[in-house]
N, C-alpha and C positions, 0 to 999 in steps of 0.2 A: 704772326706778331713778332717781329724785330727786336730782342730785349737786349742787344746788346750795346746799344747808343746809351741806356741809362747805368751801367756797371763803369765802375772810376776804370782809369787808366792803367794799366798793367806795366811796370817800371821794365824796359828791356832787357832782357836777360844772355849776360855774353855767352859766347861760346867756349866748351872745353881748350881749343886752340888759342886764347886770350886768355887763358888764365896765368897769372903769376907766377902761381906754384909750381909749374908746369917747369920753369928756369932752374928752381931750388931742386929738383928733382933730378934734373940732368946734370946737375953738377957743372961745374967754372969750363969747361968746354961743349956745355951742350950736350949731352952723352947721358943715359943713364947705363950707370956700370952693367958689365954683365948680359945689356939687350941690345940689340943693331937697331940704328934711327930707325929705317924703314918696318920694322917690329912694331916700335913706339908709335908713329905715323899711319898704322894700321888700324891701332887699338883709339887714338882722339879719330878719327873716319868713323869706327863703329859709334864712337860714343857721339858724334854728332847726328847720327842718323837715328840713332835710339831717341835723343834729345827732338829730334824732329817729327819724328812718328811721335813722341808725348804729345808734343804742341798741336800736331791735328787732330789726334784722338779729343786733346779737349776742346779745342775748338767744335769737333762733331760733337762732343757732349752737352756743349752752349748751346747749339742746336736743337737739337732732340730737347734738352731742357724746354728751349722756347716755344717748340711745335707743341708740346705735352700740358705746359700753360693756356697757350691757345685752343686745344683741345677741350680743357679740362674749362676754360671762358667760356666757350661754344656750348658744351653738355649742361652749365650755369645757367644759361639766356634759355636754352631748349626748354630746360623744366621752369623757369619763371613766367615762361612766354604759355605754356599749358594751362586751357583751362578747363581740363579736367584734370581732376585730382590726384595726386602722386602719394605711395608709401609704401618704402624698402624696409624690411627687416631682418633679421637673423632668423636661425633654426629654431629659436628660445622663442621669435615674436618680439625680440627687442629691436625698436625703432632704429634704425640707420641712415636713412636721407628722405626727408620731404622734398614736397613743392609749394611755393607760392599759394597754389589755389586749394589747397589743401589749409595751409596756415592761417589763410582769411575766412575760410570755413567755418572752421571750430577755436578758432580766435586764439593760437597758440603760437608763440615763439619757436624758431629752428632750436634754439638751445634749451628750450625746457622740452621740446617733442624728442629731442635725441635719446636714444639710451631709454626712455623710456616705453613702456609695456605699450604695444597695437592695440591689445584689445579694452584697454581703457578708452578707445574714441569711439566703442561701440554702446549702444542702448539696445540694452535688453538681454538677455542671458541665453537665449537661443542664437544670436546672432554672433557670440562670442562661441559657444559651442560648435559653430559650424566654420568660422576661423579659425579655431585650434584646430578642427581636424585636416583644415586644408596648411597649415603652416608646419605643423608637426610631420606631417608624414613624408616615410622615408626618400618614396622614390624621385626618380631622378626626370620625366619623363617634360617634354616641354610644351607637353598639349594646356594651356590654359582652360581653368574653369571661371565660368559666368556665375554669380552669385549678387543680389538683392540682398543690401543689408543696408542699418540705419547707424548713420553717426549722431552723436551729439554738437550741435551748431556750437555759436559763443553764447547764444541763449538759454543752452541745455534743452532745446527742442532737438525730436529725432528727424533726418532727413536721411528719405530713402535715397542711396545712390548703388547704380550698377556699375558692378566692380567687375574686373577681368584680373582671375587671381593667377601671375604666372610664375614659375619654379625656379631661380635664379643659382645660378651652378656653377665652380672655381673649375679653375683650368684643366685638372685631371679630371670633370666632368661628375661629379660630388656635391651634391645639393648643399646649397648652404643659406639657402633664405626664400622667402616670396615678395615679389613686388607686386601691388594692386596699385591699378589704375582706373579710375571709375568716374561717371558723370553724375551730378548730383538731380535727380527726377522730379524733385517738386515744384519745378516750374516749367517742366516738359507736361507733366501729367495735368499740373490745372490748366497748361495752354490746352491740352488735348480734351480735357472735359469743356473748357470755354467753347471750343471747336464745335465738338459733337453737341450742345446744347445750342449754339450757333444753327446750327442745320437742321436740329429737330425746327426751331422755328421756321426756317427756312420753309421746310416741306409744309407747315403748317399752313405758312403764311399762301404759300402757292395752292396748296388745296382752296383754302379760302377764296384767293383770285381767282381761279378756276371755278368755282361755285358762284361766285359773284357774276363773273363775265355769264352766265349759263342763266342766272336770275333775269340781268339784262335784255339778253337775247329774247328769254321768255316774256320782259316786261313788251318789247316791241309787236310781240303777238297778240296781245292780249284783245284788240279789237278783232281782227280777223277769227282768235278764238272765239270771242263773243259770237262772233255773227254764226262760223260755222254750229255753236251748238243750238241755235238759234232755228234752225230750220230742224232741226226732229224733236228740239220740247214744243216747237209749234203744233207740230205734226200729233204730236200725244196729246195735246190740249187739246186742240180741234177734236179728234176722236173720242175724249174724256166726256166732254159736252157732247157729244152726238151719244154715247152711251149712255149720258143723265138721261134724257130725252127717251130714249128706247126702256131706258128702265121704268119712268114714270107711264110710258102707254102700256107697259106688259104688266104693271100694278093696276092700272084702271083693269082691263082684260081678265086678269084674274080675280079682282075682286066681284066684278059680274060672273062668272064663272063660277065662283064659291058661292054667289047671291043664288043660284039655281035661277036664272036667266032659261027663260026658251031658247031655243035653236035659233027660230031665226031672229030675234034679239042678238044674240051672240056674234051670227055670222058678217048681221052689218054693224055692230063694232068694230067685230073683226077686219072687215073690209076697210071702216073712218080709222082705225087707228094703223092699217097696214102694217097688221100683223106678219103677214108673209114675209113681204119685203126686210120688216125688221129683223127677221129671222136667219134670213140673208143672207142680210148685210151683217151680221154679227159677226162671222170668222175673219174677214178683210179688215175689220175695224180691231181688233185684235190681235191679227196678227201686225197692220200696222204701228198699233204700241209697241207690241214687241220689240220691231223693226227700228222703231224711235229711241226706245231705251238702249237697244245692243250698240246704235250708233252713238249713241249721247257716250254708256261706258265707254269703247271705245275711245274714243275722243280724249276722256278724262285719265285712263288710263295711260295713253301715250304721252299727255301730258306728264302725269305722275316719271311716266320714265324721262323724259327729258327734264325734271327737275329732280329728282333724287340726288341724291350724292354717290355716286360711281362707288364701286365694289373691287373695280378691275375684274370682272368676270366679266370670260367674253363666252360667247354664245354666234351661233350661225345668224347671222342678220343676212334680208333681203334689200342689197342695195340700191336696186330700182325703187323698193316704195321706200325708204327712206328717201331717196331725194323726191320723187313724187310727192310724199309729206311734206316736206321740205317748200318745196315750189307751193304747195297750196296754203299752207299756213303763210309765208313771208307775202305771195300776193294778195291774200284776204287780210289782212294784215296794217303793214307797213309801207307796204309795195303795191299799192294799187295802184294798176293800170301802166305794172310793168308787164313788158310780150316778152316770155318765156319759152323759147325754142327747146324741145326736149327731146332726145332721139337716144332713145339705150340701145343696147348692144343688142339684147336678147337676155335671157336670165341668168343674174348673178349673184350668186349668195358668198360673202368673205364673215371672217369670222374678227367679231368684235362684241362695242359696247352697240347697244341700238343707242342710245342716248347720246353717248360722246360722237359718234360719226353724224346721228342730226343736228348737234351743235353746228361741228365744221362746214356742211351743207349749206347749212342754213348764216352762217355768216360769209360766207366767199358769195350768198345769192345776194344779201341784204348789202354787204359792199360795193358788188356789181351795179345792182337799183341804187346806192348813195350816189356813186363816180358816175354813170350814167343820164342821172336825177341834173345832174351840175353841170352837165355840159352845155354851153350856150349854142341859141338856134330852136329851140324850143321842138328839138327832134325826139319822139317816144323813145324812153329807154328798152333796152331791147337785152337779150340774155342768148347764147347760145349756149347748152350744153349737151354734151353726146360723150356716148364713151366706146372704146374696143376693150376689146378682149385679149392678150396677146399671151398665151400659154399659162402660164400660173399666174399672171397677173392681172388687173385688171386697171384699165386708165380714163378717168372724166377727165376732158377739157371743160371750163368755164371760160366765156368768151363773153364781153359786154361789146356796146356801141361806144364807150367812154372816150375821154381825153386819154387813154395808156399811164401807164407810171413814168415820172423820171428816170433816165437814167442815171440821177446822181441819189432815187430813193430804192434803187432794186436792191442795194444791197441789203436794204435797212428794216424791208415790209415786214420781216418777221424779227425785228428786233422789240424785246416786252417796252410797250410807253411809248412806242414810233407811231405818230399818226398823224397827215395833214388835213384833217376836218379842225375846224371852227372848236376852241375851247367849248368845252358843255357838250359837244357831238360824238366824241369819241375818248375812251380811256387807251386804245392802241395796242389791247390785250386783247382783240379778238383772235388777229391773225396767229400774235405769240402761242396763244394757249392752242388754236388750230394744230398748229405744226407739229407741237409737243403732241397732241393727242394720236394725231398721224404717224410719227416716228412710234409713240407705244404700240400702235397696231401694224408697226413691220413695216409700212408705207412709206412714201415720199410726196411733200407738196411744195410745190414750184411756183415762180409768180415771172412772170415776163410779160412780154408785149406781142400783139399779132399785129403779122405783117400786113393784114387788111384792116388795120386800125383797133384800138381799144384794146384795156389790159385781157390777159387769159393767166389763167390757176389752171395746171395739172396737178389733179389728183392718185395718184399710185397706190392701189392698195395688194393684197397678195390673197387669192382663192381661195375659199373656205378648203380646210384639210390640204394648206401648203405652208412648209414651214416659210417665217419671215425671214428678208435676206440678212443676215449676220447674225441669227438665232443661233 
């Protein structure tokens, strides 16, 4: 900043050599008595050069003046322009320069904050304690301490700010004050509780979809389940009624038996009510129940697991009969009268949820039979899946006869609420929740197109007792 365009005019100042006196001094010939011209002629040369070195010396002082204003402008804006808080003080704790965002803070004038006491902006008597100890002490060191204290606003509410209290030192390196600078927390801290109560729902809200989508799934079974348990409480009922039966003729039998019946009375009872045979026939009728209930449990059982709400405990699951489960439920089902090509590897056990991997199964088969279902031509939907083995890993392809995906929707299949089925057909959180459950079990699931027509889904997962990859 330039200050010298607004300073008045400086009236020219002559030279020693122009002065009048200079004539009266030499006397009526020019001469001062007693000293040779070139003497005198020596002494105005020094004093013009002295007079010259004056003039620039103050001219660099006009200088420096102006640079030390603009400096002192510059340090002005720096601490107005701060919005964290500013405040210098002496060795006593008396106030010596704020800031701006300090003064709108606690609602106080630069001229009433001056001079006076620090610890008068604080609330609470512990927090004054702990800035006298830090303001007071001797040393001289320039390591900065961190401290949490509360000032009083303009409302006389406390507001916590984290200060950085650092040891401010004159030129022989002599403590002579601390400056704190600090940001005021209480609207870091309730944005951060906002946050963190933000994503509690979050997670909530996702468990929920994820329980939801798993409901769905299961609603789409429900006929296929019917049927399946269908055929062994058949099985128990038919044998219940044949066991009535067997009971009421070995009642007749005994009751002639107790009657004191003759022998051969007895034997052709014995023979009309075919005793023998009933006798029989009782272990196969029996163990048939058995057979019927252990399948019924069963049934109901795995259901249980595929509707529970997840624990995230994994456990060694066999992933052949989960997709086998998988394949028989979705075509007794939903899918009737899709051809379901199945070709495993050989046996394979990864470690997971049983429940969460028959979800994803069972929704890559059930979208296959949708997309397949829709293709015009009136061609049977058809499924291929197989998988290898390939060291620690293990890989299904899913393979339909379908239309393929777009390429303008591959990026999107597994984005949550992406879905091109008919409103009412899909919520578009199958796939989402799929992928999510796959990435939890170390996996990877892919969606592209085969090169002999219709979409395919790799599934990735990693071998029981191998760690997952980025674990």
């Amino acid at each position: 900043m330039d200050m010298s365009d607004d300073r008045p005019e400086r009236p020219p100042r002559s030279s020693p050599l122009d002065d009048p006196q200079r004539q009266r001094l030499l006397g009526e010939e020019g001469r001062l008595e007693g000293v040779e011209e070139d003497t005198w002629i020596d002494v105005i040369q020094k004093m013009d050069e002295v007079y010259s070195q004056l003039l620039r010396d103050e001219v660099a002082l006009e200088e420096k003046n102006a640079q030390l204003e603009q400096s002192q402008q510059f340090i002005f804006s720096l601490l107005s322009a701060m919005s964290d808080v500013l405040v210098a003080c002496d060795h006593r704790g008396a106030i010596e320069e704020t800031n701006a965002a300090l003064r709108e803070l606690i609602g106080r004038s630069d001229a009433d904050l001056r001079g006076s006491s620090v610890y008068a902006l604080l609330a609470g008597s512990a927090g004054v304690e702990r800035v006298r100890g830090i303001v007071e002490q001797r040393g001289s060191s320039r390591a900065g301490e961190v401290v949490e204290l509360e000032l009083l606003d303009a409302q006389g509410r406390a507001v916590p700010v984290d200060f950085n209290c650092t040891p401010r030192v004159d030129g022989s390196g002599r403590r002579v004050g601390t400056v704190f600078v600090g940001r005021p927390m209480a609207e870091i801290k309730r944005a951060y509780r906002e946050l963190r109560e933000a994503h509690e729902a979050l997670k909530r809200t996702q468990q929920q979809l994820l329980h939801s989508e798993k409901l769905a799934s299961l609603g789409r079974l429900v006929a296929g389940v019917a049927h399946e348990l269908n055929n062994p409480i058949s099985f128990v009922l038919g044998n219940v009624h044949a066991l009535q039966r067997y009971g009421q003729r070995l009642a007749q039998y005994l009751d002639a038996v107790h009657g004191q019946e003759d022998a051969a009375a007895l034997a052709a009872l014995r023979r009309s009510l075919r005793i023998d045979h009933l006798l029989a026939d009782l272990p196969s009728l029996i163990e048939g129940m058995l057979e019927g209930a252990q399948r019924t449990a069963d049934i109901v059982q795995g259901l249980k697991r595929f509707s529970a709400v997840d624990r995230e405990e994994h456990a060694a699951v066999d992933l052949n009969a989960v997709i086998e489960r998988a394949i028989h439920w979705v075509c007794k089902g939903t899918a009737q009268g899709f051809d379901v090509h199945w070709t495993p590897a050989g046996p394979c056990t990864v470690s997971g949820s049983t429940g969460q991997l028959m979800q994803v199964v069972m929704n890559l088969i059930q979208n296959a039979f949708d997309a397949a279902s829709a293709q015009p031509g009136g061609a049977t939907p058809a499924l291929w899946i197989d998988s290898t083995l390939d060291g620690d890993r293990v890989r299904v392809r899913f393979r339909d006869n379908g239309p393929g995906i777009p390429e303008a929707y591959l990026s999107r299949v597994f984005d949550p609420f992406f879905t091109t089925k008919p409103v009412g057909k899909g919520t578009g959180l199958g796939l989402s929740i799929s992928y999510g459950i796959v990435e939890r079990h170390g996996g990877t699931l892919t969606a592209g197109n085969a090169a002999e027509g219709g979409a395919v889904f790799g599934l990735e997962l990693p071998v029981a007792g191998q760690k997952p990859h980025g674990a």
